[in-house]
Each structure stands twice: as C-alpha cells, then as structure tokens.
PDB file as gemmi writes it, atoms N, CA and C in Angstrom:
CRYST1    1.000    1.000    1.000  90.00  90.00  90.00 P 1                      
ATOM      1  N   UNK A   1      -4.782  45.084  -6.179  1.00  0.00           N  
ATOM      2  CA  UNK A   1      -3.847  44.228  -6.867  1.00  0.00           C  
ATOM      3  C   UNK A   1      -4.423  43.747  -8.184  1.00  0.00           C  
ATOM      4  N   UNK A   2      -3.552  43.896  -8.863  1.00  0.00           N  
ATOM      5  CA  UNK A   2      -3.701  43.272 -10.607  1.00  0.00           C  
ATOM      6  C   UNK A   2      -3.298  41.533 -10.697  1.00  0.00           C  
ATOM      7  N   UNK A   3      -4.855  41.020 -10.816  1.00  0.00           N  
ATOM      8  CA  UNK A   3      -4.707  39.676 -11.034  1.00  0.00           C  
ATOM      9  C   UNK A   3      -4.031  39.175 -12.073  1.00  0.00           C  
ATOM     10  N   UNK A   4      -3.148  38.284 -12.383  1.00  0.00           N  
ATOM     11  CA  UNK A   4      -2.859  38.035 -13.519  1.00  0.00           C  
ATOM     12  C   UNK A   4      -2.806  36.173 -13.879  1.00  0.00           C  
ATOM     13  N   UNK A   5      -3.552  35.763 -15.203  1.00  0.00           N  
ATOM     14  CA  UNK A   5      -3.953  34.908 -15.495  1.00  0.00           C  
ATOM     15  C   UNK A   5      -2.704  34.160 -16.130  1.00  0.00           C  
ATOM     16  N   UNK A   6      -2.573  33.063 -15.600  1.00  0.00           N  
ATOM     17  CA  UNK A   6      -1.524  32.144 -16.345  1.00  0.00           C  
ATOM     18  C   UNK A   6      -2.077  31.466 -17.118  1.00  0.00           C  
ATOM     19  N   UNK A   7      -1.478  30.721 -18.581  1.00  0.00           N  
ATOM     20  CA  UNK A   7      -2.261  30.528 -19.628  1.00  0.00           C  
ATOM     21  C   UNK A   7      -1.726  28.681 -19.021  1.00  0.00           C  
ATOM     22  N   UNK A   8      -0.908  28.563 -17.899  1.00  0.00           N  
ATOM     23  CA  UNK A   8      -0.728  26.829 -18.324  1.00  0.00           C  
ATOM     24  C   UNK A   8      -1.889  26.474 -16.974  1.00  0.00           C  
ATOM     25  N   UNK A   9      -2.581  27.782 -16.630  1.00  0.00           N  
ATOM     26  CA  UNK A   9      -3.954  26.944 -15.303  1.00  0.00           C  
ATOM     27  C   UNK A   9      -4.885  27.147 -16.637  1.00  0.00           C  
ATOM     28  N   UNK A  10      -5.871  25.620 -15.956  1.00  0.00           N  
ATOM     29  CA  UNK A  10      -7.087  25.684 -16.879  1.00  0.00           C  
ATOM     30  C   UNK A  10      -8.031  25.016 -15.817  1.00  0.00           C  
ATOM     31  N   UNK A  11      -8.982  25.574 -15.915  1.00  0.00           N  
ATOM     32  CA  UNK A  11     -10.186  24.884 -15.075  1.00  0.00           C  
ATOM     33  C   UNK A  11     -11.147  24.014 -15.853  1.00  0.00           C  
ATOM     34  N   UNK A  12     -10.856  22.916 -15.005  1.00  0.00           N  
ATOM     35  CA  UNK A  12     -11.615  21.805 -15.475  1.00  0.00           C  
ATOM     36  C   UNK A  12     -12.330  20.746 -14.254  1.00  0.00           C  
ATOM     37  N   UNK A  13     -13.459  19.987 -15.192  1.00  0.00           N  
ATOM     38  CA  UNK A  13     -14.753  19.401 -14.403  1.00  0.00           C  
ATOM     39  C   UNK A  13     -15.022  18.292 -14.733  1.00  0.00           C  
ATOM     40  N   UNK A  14     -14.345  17.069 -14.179  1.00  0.00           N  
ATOM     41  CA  UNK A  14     -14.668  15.739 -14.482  1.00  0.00           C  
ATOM     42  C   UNK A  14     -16.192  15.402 -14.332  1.00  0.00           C  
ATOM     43  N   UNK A  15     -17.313  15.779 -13.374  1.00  0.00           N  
ATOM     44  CA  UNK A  15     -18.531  15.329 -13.344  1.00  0.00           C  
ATOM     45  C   UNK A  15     -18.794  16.259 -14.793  1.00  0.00           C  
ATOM     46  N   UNK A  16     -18.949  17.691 -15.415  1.00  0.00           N  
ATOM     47  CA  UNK A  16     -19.574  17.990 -16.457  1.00  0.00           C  
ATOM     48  C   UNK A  16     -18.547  17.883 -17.875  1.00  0.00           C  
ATOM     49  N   UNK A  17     -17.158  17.322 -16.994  1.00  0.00           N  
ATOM     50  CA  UNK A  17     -16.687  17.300 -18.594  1.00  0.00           C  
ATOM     51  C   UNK A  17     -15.813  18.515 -19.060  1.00  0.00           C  
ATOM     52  N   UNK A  18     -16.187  19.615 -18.064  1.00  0.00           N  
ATOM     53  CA  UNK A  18     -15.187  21.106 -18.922  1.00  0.00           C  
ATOM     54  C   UNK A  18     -14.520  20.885 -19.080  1.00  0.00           C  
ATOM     55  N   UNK A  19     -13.978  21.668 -20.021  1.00  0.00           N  
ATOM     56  CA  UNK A  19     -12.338  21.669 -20.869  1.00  0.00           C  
ATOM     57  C   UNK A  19     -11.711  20.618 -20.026  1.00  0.00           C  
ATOM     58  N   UNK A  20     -12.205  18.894 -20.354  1.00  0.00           N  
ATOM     59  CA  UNK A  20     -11.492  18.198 -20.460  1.00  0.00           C  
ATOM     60  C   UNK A  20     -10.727  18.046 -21.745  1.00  0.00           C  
ATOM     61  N   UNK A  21     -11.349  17.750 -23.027  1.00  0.00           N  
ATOM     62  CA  UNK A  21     -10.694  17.869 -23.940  1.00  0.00           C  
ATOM     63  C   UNK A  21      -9.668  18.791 -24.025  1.00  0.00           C  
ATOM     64  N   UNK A  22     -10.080  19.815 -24.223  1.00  0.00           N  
ATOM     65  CA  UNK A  22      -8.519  20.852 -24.083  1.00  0.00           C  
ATOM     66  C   UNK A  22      -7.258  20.464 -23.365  1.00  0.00           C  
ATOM     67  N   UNK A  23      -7.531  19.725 -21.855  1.00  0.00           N  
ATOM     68  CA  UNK A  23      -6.592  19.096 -20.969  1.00  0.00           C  
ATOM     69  C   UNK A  23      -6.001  18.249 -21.431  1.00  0.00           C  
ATOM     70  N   UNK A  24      -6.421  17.409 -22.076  1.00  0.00           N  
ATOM     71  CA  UNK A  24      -5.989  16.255 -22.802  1.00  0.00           C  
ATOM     72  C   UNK A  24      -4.755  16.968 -23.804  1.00  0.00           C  
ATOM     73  N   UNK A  25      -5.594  17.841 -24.654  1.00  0.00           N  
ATOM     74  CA  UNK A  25      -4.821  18.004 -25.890  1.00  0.00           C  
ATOM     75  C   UNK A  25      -3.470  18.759 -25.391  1.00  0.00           C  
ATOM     76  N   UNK A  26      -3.688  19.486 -24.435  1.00  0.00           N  
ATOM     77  CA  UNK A  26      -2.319  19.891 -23.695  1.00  0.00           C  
ATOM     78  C   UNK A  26      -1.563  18.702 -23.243  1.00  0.00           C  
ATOM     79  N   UNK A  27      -1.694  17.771 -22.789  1.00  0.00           N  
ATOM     80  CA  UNK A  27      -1.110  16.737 -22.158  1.00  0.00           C  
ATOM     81  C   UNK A  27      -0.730  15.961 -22.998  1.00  0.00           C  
ATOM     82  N   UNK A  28      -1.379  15.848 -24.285  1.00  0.00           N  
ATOM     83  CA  UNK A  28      -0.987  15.054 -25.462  1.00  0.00           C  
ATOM     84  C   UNK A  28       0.656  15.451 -26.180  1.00  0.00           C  
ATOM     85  N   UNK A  29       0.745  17.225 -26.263  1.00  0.00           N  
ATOM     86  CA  UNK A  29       1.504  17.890 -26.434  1.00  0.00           C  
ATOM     87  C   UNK A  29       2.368  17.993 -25.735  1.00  0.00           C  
ATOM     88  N   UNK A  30       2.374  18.092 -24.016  1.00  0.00           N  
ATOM     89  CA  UNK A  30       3.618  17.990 -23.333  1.00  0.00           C  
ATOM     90  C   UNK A  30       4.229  16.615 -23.372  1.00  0.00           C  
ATOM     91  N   UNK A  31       3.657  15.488 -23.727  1.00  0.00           N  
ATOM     92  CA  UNK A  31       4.393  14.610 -23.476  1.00  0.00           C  
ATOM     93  C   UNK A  31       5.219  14.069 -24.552  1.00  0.00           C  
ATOM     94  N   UNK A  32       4.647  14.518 -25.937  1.00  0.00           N  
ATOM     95  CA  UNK A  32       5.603  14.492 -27.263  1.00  0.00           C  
ATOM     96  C   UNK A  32       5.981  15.049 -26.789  1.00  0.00           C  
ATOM     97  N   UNK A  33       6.406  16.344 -26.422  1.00  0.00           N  
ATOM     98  CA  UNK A  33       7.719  16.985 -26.247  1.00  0.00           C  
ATOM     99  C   UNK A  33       8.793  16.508 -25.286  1.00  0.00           C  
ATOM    100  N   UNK A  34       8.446  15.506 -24.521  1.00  0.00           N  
ATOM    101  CA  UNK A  34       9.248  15.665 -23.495  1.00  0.00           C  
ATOM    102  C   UNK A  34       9.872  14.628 -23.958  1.00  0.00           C  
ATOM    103  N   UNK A  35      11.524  14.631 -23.509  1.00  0.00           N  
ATOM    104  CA  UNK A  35      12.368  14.288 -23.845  1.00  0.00           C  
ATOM    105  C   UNK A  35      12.457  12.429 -23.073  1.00  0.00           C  
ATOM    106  N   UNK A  36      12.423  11.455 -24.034  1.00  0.00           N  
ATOM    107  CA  UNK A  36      12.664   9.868 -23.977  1.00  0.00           C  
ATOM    108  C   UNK A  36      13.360   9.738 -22.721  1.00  0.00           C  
ATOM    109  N   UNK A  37      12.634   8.932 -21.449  1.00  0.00           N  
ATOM    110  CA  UNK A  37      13.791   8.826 -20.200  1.00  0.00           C  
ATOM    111  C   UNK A  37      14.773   7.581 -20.987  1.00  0.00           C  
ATOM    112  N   UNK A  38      16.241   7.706 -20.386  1.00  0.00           N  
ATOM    113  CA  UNK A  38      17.208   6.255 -21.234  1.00  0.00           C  
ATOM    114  C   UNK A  38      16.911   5.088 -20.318  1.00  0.00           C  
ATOM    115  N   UNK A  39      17.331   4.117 -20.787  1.00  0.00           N  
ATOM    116  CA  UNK A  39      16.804   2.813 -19.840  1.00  0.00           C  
ATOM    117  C   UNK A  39      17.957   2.784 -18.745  1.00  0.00           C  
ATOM    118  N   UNK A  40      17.463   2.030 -17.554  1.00  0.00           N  
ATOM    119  CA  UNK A  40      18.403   1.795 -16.604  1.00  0.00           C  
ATOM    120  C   UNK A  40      19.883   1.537 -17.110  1.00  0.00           C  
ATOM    121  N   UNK A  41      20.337   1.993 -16.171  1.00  0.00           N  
ATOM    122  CA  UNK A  41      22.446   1.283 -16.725  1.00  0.00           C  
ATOM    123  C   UNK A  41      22.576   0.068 -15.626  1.00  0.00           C  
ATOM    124  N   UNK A  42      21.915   0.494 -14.431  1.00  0.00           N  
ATOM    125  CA  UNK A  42      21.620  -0.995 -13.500  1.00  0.00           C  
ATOM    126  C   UNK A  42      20.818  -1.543 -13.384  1.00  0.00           C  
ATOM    127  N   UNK A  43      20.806  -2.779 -13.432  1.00  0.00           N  
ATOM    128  CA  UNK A  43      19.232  -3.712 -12.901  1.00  0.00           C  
ATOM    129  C   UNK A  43      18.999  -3.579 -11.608  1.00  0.00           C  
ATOM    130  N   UNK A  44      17.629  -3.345 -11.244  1.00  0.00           N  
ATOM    131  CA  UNK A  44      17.455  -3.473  -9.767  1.00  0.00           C  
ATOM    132  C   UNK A  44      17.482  -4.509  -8.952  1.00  0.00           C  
ATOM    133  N   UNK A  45      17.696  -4.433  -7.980  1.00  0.00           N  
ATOM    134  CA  UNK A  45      17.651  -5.654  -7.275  1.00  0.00           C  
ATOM    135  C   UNK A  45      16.576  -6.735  -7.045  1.00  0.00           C  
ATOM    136  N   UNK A  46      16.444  -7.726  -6.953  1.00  0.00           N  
ATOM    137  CA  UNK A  46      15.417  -8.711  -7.120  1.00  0.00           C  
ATOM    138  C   UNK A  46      15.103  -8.945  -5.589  1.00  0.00           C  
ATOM    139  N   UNK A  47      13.994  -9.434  -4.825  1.00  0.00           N  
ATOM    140  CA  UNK A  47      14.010  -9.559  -4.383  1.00  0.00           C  
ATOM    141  C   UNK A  47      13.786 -11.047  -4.124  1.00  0.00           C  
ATOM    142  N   UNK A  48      13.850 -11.677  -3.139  1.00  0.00           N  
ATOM    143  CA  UNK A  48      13.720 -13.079  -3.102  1.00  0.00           C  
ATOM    144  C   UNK A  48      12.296 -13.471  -2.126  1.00  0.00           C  
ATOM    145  N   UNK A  49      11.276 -13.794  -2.503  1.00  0.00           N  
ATOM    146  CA  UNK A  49      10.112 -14.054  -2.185  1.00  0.00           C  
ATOM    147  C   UNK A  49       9.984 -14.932  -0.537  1.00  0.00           C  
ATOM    148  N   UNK A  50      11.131 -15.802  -0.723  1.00  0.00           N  
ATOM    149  CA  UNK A  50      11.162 -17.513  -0.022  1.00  0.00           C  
ATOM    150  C   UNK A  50      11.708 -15.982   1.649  1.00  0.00           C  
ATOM    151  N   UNK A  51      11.927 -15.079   1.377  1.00  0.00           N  
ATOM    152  CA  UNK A  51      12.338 -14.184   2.693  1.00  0.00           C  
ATOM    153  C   UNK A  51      10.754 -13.824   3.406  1.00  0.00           C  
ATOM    154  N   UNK A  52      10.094 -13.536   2.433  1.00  0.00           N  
ATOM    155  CA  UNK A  52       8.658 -12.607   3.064  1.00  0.00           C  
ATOM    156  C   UNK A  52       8.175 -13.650   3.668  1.00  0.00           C  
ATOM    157  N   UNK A  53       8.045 -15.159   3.169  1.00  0.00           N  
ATOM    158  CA  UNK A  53       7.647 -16.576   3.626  1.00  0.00           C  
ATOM    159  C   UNK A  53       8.444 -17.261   5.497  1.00  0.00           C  
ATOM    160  N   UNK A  54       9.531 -16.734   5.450  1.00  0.00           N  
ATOM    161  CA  UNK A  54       9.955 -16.933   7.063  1.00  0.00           C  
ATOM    162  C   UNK A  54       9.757 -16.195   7.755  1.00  0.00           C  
ATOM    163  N   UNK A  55       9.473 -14.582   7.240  1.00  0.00           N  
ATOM    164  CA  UNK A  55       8.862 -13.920   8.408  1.00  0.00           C  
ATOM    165  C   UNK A  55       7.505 -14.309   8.906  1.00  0.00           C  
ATOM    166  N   UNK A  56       6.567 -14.854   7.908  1.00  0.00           N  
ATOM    167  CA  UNK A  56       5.483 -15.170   8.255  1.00  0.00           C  
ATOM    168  C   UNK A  56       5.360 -16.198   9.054  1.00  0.00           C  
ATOM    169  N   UNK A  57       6.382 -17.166   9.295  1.00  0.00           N  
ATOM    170  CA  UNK A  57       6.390 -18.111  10.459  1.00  0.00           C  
ATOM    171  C   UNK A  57       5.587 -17.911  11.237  1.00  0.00           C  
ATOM    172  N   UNK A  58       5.039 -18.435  12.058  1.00  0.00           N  
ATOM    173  CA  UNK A  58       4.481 -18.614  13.372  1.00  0.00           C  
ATOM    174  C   UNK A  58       4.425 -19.945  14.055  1.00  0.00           C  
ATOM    175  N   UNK A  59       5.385 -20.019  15.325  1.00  0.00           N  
ATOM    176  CA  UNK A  59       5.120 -21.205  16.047  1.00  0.00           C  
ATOM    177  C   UNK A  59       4.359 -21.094  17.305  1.00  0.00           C  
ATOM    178  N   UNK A  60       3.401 -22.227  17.168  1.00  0.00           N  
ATOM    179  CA  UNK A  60       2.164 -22.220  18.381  1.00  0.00           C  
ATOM    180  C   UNK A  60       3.066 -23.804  18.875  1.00  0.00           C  
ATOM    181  N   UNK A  61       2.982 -23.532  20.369  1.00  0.00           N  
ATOM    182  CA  UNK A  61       3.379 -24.342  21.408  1.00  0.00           C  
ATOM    183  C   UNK A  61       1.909 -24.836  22.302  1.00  0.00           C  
ATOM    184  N   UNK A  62       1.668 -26.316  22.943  1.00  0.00           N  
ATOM    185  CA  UNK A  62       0.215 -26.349  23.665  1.00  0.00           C  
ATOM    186  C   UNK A  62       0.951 -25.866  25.111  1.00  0.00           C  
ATOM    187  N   UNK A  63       0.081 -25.158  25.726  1.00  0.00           N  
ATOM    188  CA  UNK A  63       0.687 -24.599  27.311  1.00  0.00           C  
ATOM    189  C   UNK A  63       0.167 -25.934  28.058  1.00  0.00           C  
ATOM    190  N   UNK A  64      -1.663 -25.483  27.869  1.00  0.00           N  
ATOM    191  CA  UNK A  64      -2.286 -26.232  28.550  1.00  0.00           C  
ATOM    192  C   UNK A  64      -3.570 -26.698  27.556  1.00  0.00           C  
ATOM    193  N   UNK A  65      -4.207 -27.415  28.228  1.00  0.00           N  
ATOM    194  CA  UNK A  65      -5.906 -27.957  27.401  1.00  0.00           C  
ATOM    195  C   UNK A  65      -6.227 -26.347  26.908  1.00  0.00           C  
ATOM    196  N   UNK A  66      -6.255 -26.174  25.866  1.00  0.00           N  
ATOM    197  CA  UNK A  66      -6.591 -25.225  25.054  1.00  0.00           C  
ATOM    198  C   UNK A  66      -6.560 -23.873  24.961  1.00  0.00           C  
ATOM    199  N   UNK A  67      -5.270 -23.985  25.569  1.00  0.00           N  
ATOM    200  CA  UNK A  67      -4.113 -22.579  25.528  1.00  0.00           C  
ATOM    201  C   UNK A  67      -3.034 -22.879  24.855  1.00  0.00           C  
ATOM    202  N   UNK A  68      -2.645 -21.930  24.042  1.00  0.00           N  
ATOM    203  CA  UNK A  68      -1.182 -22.217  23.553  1.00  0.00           C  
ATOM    204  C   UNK A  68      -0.662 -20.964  23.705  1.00  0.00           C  
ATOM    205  N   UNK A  69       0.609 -21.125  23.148  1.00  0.00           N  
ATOM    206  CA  UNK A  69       1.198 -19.858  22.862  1.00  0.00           C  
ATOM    207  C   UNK A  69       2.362 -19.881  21.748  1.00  0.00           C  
ATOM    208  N   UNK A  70       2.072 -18.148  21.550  1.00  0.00           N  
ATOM    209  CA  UNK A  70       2.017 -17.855  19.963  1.00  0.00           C  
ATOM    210  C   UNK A  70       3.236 -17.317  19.402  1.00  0.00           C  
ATOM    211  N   UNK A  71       4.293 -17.525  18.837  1.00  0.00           N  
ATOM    212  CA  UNK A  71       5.261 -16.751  18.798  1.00  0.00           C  
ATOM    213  C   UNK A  71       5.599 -16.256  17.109  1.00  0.00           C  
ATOM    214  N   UNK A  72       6.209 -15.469  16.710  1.00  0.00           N  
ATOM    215  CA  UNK A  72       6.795 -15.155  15.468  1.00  0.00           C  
ATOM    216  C   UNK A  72       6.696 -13.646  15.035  1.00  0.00           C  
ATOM    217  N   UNK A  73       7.653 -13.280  14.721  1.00  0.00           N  
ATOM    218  CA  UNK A  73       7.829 -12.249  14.013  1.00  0.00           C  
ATOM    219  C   UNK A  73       6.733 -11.118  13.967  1.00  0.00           C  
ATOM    220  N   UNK A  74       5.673 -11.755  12.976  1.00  0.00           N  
ATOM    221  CA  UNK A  74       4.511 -11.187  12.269  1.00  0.00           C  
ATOM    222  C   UNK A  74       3.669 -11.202  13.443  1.00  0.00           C  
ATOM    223  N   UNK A  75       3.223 -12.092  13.863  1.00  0.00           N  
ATOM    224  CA  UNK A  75       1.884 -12.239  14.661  1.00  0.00           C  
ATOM    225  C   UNK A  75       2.302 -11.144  16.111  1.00  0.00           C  
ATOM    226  N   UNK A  76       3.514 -11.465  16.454  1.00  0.00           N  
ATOM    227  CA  UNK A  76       3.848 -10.462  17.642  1.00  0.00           C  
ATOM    228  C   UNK A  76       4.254  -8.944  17.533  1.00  0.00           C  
ATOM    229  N   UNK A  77       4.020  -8.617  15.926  1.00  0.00           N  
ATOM    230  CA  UNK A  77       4.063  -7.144  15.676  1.00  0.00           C  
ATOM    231  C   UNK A  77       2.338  -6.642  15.437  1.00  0.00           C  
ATOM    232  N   UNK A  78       2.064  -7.538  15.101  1.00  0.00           N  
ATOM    233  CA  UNK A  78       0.532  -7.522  14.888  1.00  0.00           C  
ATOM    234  C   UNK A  78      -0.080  -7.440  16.350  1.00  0.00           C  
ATOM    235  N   UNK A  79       0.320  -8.424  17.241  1.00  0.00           N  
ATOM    236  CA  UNK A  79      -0.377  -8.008  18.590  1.00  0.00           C  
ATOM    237  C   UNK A  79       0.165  -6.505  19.445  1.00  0.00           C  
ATOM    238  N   UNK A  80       1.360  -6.531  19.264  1.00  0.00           N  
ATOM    239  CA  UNK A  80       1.716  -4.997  19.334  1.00  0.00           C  
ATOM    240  C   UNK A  80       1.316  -4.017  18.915  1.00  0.00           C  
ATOM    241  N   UNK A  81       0.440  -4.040  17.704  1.00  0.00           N  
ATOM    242  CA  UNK A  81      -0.256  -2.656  16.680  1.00  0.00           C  
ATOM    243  C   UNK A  81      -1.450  -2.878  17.545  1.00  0.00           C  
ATOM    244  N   UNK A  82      -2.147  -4.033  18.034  1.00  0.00           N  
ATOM    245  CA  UNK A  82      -3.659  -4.225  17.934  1.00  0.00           C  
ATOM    246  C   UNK A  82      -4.346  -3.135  19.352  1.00  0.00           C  
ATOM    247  N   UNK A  83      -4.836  -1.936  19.085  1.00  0.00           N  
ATOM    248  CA  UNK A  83      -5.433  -1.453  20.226  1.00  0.00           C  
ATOM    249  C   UNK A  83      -6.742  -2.092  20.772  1.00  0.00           C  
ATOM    250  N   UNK A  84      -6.572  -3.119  21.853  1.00  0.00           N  
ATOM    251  CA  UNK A  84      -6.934  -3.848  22.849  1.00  0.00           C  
ATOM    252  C   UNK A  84      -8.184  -2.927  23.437  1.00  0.00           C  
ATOM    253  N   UNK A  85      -8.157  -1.891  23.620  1.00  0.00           N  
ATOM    254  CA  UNK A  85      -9.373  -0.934  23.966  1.00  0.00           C  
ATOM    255  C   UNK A  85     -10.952  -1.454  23.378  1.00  0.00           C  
ATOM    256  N   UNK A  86     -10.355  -1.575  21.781  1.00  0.00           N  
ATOM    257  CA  UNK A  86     -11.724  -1.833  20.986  1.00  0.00           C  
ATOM    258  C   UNK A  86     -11.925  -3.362  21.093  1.00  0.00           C  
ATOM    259  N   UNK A  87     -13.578  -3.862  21.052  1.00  0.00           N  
ATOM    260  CA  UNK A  87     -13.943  -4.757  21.104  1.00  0.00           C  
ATOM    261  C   UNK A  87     -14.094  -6.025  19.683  1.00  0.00           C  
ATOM    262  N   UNK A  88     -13.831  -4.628  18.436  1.00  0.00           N  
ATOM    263  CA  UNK A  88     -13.467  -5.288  17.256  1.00  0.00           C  
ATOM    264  C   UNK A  88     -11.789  -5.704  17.443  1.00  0.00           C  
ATOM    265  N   UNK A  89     -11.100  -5.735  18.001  1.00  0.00           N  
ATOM    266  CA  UNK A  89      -9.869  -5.965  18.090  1.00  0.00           C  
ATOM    267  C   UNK A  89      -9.537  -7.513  18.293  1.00  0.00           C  
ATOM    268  N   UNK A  90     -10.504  -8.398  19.137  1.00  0.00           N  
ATOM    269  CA  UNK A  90      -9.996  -9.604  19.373  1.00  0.00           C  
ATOM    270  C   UNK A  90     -10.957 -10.536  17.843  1.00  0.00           C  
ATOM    271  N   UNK A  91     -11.744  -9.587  17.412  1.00  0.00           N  
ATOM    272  CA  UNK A  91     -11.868 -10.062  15.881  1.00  0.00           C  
ATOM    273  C   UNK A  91     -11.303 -10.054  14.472  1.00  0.00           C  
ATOM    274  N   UNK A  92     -10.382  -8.861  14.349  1.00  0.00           N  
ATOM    275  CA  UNK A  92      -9.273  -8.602  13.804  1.00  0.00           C  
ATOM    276  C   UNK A  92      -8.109  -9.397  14.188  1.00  0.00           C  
ATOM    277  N   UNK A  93      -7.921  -9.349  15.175  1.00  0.00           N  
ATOM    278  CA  UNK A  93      -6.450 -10.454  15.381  1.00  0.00           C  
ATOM    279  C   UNK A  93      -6.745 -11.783  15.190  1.00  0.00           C  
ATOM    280  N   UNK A  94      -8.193 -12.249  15.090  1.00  0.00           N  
ATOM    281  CA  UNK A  94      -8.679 -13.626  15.050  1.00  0.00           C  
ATOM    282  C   UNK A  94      -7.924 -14.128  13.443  1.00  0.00           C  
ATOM    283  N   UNK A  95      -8.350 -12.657  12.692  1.00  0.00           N  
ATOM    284  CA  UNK A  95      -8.333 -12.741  11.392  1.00  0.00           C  
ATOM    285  C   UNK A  95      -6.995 -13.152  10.526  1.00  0.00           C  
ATOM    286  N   UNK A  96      -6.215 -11.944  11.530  1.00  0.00           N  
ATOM    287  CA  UNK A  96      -4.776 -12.101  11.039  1.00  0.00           C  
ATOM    288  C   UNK A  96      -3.667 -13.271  11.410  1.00  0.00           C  
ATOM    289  N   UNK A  97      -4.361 -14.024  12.421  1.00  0.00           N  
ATOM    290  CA  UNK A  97      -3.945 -15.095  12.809  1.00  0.00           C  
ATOM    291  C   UNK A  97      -4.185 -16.149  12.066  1.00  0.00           C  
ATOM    292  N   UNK A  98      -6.207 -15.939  11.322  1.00  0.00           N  
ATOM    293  CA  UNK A  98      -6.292 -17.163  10.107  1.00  0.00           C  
ATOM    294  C   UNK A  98      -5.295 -16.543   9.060  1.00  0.00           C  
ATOM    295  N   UNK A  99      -5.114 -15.467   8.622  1.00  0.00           N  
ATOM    296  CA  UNK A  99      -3.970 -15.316   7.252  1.00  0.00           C  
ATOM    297  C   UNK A  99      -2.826 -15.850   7.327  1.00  0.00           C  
ATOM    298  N   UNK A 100      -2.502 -16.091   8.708  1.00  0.00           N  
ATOM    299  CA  UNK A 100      -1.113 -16.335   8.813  1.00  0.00           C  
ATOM    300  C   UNK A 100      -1.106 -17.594   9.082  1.00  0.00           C  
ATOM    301  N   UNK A 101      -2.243 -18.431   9.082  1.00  0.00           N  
ATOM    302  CA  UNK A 101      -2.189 -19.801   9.114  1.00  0.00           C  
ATOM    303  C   UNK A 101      -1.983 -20.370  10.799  1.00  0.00           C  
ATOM    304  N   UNK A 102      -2.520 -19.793  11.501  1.00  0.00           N  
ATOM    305  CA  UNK A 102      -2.780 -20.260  13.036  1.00  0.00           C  
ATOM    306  C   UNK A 102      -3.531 -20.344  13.789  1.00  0.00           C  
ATOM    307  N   UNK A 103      -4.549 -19.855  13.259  1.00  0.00           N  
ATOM    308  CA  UNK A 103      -5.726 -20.850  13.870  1.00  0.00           C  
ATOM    309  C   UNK A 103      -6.590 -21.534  12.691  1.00  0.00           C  
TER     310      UNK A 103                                                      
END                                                                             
C-alpha cells in the first residue's frame, strides 16, 4: 500500500518544542479565516443561586444523648454514593457533612 501524506497532519512536541511554531502559525491562519460566530438572538437562562442553597439543607434531629439523625436532600445522596466497604469512607462523609454545615 501507497502511504499518502496529508499536508493538514503535522507532528509536533511540546517537551522539545517541534514545529510548534508552525502549529501556531497554522492556527493563527485558520482562525482569521473563519467566519465571526453572530451573537445570541436569546439570552440564556439565569439561574437562581438561593435554589442550590435549599438543596443543601440539612436537618439534624437529637434521637438520643449523642445520636441524631440526619436528613436532606444532599447529605442522603451523599450517604447513598458513599461505599461503606472502605475505611476512608466514614472520613469522607465526616467531611461532607462539615461542608454542608452539620457537624
């Protein structure tokens, strides 16, 4: 079989540098050429911050002398992900429980 060389591959070497320049100067060139994207015709939607803030809820109830229990959204998808197998696990959930402001 007859190899045949395409002129838009170029081999290049960020640790020594090869025909980086050249890459560039190609890239400099495709992008003058390329045609201005137009600006949106719609605005996107905004989102409202004060939403990400109630999922993060968490209500702790006292059961007993220094048991509670834990409820909300976040923290009970989080104990659902947490594989319980590993022994780093009840240190990780320690964690995500301080982010979320419960313990």
């Amino acid at each position: 079989r007859r190899r045949r060389r395409h002129k838009r591959v170029l081999a290049v070497s960020a640790a020594s540098r090869a025909n980086v320049p050249a890459l560039m100067g190609r890239l400099r060139k495709l992008v003058a050429s390329a045609p201005a994207e137009p600006p949106p015709s719609v605005l996107e939607p905004t989102v409202a911050l004060d939403e990400v803030e109630e999922a993060a809820e968490c209500n702790v109830v006292p059961v007993q002398p220094r048991v509670w229990a834990v409820s909300g959204a976040r923290i009970e998808k989080a104990a659902a992900m947490t594989n319980w197998d590993y022994h780093e696990a009840q240190e990780r959930f320690q964690r995500i429980m301080g982010a979320l402001g419960v313990s």
